[in-house]
N, C-alpha and C positions, 0 to 999 in steps of 0.2 A: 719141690720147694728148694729153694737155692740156700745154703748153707751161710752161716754168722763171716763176719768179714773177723779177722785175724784177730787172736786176742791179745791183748795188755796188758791184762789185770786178770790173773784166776780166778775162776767160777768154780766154786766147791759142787757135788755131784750134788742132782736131786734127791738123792737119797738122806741126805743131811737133815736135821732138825728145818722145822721153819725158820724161813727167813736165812736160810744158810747161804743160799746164792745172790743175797741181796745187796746193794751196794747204795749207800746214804751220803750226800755230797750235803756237809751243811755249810752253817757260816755264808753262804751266798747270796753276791743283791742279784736276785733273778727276777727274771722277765719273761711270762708266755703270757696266751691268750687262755680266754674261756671259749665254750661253746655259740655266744654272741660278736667273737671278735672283738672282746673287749680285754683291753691290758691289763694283764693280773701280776701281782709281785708276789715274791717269795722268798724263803730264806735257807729250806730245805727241799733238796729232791729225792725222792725213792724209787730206784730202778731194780726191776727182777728181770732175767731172760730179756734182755733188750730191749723191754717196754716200759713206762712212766708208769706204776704202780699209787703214785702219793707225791703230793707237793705243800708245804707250808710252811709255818713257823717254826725258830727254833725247839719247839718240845715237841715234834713231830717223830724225832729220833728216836724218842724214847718206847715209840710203840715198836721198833723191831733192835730189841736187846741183843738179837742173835746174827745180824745182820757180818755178811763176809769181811765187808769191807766199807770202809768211814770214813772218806774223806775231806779236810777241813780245805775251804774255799778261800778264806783268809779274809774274806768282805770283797773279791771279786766278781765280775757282772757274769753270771750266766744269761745266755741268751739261747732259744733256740737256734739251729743247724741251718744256715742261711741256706735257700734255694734259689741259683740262678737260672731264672726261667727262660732266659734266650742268651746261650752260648753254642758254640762251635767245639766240641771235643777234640778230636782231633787235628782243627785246626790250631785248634792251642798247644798240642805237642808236639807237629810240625812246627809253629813259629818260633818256639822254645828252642828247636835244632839247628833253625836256618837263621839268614840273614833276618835281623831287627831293623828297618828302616822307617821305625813312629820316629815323629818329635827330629827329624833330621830338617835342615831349612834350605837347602837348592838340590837340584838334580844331581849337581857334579859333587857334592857330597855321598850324594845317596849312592852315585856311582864306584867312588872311591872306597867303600863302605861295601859295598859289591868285591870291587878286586879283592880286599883285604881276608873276606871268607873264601875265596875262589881259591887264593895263596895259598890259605891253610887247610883247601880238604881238594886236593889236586886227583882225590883220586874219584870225585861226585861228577857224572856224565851231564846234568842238569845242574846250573846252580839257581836255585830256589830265594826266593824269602814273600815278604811283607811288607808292610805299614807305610810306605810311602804318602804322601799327601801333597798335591802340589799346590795347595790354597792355603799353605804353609810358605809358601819361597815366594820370592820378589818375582813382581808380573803376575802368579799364579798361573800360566800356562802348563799343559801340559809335556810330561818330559819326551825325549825324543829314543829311539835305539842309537844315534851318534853318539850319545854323551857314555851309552854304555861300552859302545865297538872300540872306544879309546882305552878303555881302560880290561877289556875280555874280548875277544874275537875268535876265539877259537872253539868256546863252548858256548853253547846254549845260554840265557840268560831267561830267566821269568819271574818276576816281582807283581805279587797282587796288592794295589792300593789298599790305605786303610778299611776302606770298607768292605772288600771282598766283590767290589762290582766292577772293577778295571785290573786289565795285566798291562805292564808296561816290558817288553823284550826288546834281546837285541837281535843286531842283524843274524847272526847265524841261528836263532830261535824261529824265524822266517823264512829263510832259505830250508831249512829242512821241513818246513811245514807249506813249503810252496808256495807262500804269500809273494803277489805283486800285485801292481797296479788296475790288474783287472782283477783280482780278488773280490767278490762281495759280500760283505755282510749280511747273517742271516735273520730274519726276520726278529726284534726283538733284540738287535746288538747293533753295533757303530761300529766302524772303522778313523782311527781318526787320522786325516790324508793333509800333507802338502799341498801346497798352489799347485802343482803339477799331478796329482791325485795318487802321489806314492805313497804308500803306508808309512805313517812315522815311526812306530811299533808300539800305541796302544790302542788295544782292543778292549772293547764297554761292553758288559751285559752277554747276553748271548753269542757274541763275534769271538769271545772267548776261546770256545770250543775249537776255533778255530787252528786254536797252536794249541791248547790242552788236549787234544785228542792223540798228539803225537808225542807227551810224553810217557817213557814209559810207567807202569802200574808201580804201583809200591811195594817191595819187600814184605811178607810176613813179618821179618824180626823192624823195620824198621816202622810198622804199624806199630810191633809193640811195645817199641823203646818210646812213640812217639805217645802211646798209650799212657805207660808208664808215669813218662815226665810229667803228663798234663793232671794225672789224679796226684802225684804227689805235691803238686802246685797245688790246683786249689784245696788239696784239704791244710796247704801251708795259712791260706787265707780264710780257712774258716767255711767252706762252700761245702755240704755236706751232700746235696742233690744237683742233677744240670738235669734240663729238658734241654736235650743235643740237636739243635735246629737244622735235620738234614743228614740223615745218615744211612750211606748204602747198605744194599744187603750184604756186602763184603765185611762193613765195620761191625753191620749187627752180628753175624757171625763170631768177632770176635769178643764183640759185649758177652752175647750168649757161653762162649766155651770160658770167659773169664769168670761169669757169676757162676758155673758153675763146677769150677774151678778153686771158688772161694776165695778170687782175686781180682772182683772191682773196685774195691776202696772207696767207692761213692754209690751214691742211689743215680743212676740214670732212668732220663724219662725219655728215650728216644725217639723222634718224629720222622716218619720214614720219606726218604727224599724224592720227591713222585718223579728224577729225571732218571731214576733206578729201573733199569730195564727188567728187573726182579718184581716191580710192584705189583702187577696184577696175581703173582705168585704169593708176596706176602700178604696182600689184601685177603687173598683164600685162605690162610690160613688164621684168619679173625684176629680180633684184639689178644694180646697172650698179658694176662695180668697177676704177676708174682704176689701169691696169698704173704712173703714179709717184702712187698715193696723195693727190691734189688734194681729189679730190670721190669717195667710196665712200657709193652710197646701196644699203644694205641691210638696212633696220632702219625696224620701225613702233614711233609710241607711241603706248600704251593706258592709259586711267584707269580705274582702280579705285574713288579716292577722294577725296578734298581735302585740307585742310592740318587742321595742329592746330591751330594761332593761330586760325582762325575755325571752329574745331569742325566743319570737315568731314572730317575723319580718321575712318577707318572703325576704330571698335574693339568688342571682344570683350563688356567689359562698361560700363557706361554713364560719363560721364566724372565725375570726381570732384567738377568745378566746375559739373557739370550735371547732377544725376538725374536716372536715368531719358531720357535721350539718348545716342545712343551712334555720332553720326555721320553721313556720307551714302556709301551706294553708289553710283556714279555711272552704272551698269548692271548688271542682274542677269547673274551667273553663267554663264547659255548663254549670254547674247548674247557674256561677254567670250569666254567659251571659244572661241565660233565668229570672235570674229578672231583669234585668237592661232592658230589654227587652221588659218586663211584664208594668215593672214601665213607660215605654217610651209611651207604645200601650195607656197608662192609662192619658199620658200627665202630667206626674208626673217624677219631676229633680230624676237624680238617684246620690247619694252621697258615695263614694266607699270608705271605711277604706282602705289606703293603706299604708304602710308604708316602707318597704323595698323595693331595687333597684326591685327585681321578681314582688313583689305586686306591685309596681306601673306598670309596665311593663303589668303584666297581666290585670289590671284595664285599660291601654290606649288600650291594643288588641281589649277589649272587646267594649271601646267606639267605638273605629274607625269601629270595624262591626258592629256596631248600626245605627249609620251615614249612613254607606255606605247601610244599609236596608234601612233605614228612614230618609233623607236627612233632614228633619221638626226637628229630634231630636236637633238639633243642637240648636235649637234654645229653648230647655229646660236648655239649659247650665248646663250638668252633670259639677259632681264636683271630685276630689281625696279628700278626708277628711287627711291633715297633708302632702302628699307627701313628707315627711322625709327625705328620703333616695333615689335618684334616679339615674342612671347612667348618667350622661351627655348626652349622645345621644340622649335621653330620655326627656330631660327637653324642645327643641324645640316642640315638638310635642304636648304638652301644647297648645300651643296658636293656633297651627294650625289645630288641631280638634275642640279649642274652649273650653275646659276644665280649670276650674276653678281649682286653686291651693287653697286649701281651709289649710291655717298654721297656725302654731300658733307660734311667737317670743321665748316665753319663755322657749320651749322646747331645743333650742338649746344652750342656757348658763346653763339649770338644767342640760342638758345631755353629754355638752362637752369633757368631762372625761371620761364616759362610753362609748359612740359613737367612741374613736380611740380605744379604748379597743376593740369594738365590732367588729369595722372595716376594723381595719389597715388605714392607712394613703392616701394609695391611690381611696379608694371607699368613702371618706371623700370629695372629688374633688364635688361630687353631692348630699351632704347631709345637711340640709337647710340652701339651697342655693336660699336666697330670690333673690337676683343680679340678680344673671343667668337667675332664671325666670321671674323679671321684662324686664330686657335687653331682650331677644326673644319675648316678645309681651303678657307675660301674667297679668292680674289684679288679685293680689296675695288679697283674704279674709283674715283677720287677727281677729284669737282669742285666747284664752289661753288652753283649753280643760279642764277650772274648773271641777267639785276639781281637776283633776291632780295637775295643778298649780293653784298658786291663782288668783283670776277674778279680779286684780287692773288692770284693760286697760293700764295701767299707767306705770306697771314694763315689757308690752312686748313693748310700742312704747320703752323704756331705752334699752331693748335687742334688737330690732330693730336697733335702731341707733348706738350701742355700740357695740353691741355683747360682752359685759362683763356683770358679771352677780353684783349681789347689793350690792356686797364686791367690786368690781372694779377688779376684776380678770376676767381671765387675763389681766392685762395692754396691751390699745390700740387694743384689741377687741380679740374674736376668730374666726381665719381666718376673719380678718376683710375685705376680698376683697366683702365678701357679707353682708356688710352695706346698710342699706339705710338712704335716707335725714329724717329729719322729719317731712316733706310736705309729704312723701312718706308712713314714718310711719302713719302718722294719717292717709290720704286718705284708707289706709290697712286698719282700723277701724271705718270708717265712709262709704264714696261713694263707692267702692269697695266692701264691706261687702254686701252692699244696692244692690251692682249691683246681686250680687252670691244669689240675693234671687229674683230678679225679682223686685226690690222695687227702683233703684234708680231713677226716677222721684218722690218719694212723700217721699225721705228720705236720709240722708249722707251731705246732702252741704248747708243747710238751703238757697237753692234761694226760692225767690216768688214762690209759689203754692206747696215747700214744707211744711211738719209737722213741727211744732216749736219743733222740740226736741233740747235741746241743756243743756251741763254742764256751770257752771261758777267755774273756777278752780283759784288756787292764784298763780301761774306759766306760762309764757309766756313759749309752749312748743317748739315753732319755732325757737327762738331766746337765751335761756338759755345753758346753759352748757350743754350739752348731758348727762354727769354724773349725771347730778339732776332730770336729767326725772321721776323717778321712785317717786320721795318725793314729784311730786305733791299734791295737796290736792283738794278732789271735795268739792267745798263750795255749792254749790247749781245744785238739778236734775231737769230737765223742760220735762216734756211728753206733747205732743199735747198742746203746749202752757199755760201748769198746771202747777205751782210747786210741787213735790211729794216728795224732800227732799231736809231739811235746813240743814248745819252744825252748825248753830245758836239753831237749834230746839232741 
């Protein structure tokens, strides 16, 4: 059993009178769920040993006289411990280290933006980052390695697009990886080539690998600084759990010596990443499920496809801004089947990267013959990671295989722009479309897919509700007929999250006999302007009944 996360508030011994270790927050406009998923308010919480003992009205206090400690809330919102259910870990505390290139608007910025961290860390053999976006800058083309070789030539250069589905490098990232002209693309990636068919220096999807194989492994200390940074973030923003979409057996490793260590800081739900040359090793070693919830690994992720911003989104018919293309597979058919398969025989959820109308399509094929082998599957509750993009006819069959819509809010006010681009207007009818699949019976996880976007829980419940994104564009939402409430938003990041991991009895709704996780925020999110969602502010983080971050501190 893995040991309490660092304390903040003393805990008198068991030994003490009743109610001696008990800790009573009143005065608060709180919000959980019941046992039906339905929103309950409160005003008082009662916490022992790190679990929800009592919730109610102010006279509720008065049943434990003896109680350690009494804290008065002041009339602010308790909410339970937001869960985002599709992020990146440590790709969040690599991003936090390296180069930030979101929200920048041409290449030759992005580049410039490049030299400026190259300048300042002279002594990094690889310089790294992020966030690029070229359907952001004039023309929207892709960027080339010229624009980088002007400004660094002598090291290495690798920049992953926003979405995680394209590297853009420079030339000397090439040359040492052997790239030219006869270079090919392997199955499942692009190369993207000049009229004369020389590599420009970005690689989509699988082609990847191609320059990431040559760089070198990661530091222990700089896993753990990268560790570090990323749990002190989001419990800045109130993120109490992550299901880690994709993590080696090298990171599990260090999850594992951290919780038991008594230094993760967060509840991690890690999915293990099936291109992990370790997986048929961890598969053998079954689902491992921490009796208080720290570290629960039992769940593989699997791709399907890529992103739409670099036209690797697997779709039906060819893209609107690309005849006659219509995507990338990123493995055929049997092979996914046989992990989802693999992953099921093992008692292990299988979480499928799917993003395009095809990729979803091909991800539900492959559930529904899993099922129909193994009827028991069902009750591992496979998941679609994003379900993006899906045909309508398509989106019933969610709920009635029992598949978990695993979204994330923010992607569709970043991507509103480029998505009618990509898709024409009519294949738009089924692309996230929270509504739709709540209305047919599905419990939609709700996360942000940090770093793509950023992990404020905060600015997807405002895209949730709004479907406008943090400028207030478009007015009155996009496609606002797939809005939801903000009972609805939250539950997407609390109990629902909880459920898509196997966790909702001991986490999502703070009733009795769950964990005291829970934010204290300075926004009532139920009752305020839709518009202001996003400008919450986390005042205070609560893990198993711990304080772990003040905005005071």
């Amino acid at each position: 059993m893995f040991k309490k996360a660092l304390l903040c508030i003393s805990i008198a011994s068991a030994s003490m009178s009743t109610h001696a270790d008990t800790t009573i927050i009143r005065d608060a406009n709180g919000y959980g769920f019941d046992t039906h998923r339905q929103l309950v308010t409160f005003s008082t919480l009662v916490f022992e040993d790190g679990k929800v003992i009592a919730r109610g009205d102010q006279a509720l206090a008065s049943d434990y006289p003896n109680a350690k400690t009494v804290i008065d809330a002041d009339g602010k919102t308790l909410l339970p411990g937001l869960i985002d259910a599709h992020g990146h870990l440590m790709g969040l505390g690599y991003s936090l280290l390296e180069v930030d290139l979101r929200n920048i608007e041409s290449a030759d910025q992005s580049a410039q933006k490049v030299a400026e961290f190259a300048a300042q860390n002279p002594d990094l053999e690889w310089i790294r980052g992020r966030g690029w976006n070229q359907v952001l800058w004039e023309g929207q083309k892709f960027p080339t390695a010229e624009a980088l070789d002007a400004v660094i030539a002598d090291r290495p250069v690798i920049l992953s697009r926003v979405d995680g589905h394209a590297i853009w490098v420079n030339s000397k990232a090439m040359e040492l990886a052997g790239i030219d002209a006869d270079t090919q693309a392997p199955e499942g990636g692009k190369i993207i080539r000049d009229g004369s068919g020389e590599p420009t220096g970005v690689f989509i999807d699988n082609a990847e690998r191609l320059i990431t194989q040559h760089i070198p492994e990661r530091s222990d200390a700089e896993m753990a600084k990268a560790f570090d940074t990323a749990i002190a973030h989001l419990q800045e923003v109130g993120i109490t759990s992550v299901h880690d979409a994709g993590a080696s057996a090298r990171e599990l490793a260090l999850y594992r010596s951290r919780a038991e260590a008594d230094q993760l800081g967060i509840r991690l739900y890690p999915m293990i990443s099936v291109d992990d040359p370790k997986l048929d090793e961890l598969l053998q070693k079954g689902p491992q499920d921490d009796p208080e919830d720290w570290l629960d690994i039992r769940s593989v992720k699997i791709y399907v496809d890529g992103a739409l911003g670099s036209r690797g989104a697997a779709l039906l018919e060819p893209y609107n801004d690309r005849p006659g293309y219509s995507g990338l597979v990123l493995q055929d058919k049997q092979a996914l089947q046989a992990l989802v398969d693999k992953a099921s025989q093992h008692g292990f959820q299988a979480n499928m990267h799917a993003i395009g109308d095809r990729a979803n399509r091909i991800a539900l094929d492959i559930y529904a013959k899993n099922v129909e082998k193994n009827p028991q599957s069902r009750k591992l509750r496979h998941r679609v990671e994003h379900a993006q993009v899906v045909n309508v006819d398509d989106i019933p069959r969610f709920s009635e295989l029992g598949i978990i819509p695993s979204m994330q809010p923010t992607h569709a006010t970043s991507d509103k722009n480029m998505a009618g681009d990509r898709l024409g207007q009519e294949r738009l009818a089924g692309a996230y479309a929270w509504r739709f699949f709540m209305d047919t019976g599905s419990r939609i996880a709700a996360g942000s897919d940090f770093p793509v976007e950023p992990a404020n829980p905060f600015y997807g419940i405002h895209a949730a509700v709004t479907r406008e994104d943090r400028d207030g564009q478009p007015e009155g939402g996009w496609r606002p007929g797939q809005k939801l409430t903000a009972t609805e938003a939250l539950r997407a990041f609390t109990l629902d999250a909880a459920y898509a991991a196997h966790q909702e009895d001991s986490l999502g709704g703070l009733m009795p006999g769950q964990w005291a996780d829970f934010v204290l925020v300075d926004t009532d999110i139920i009752r305020t302007d839709p518009d202001d969602l996003w400008q919450t502010q986390v005042l205070e983080t609560w893990i198993n009944g711990e304080r772990v971050y003040s905005r005071d501190q």
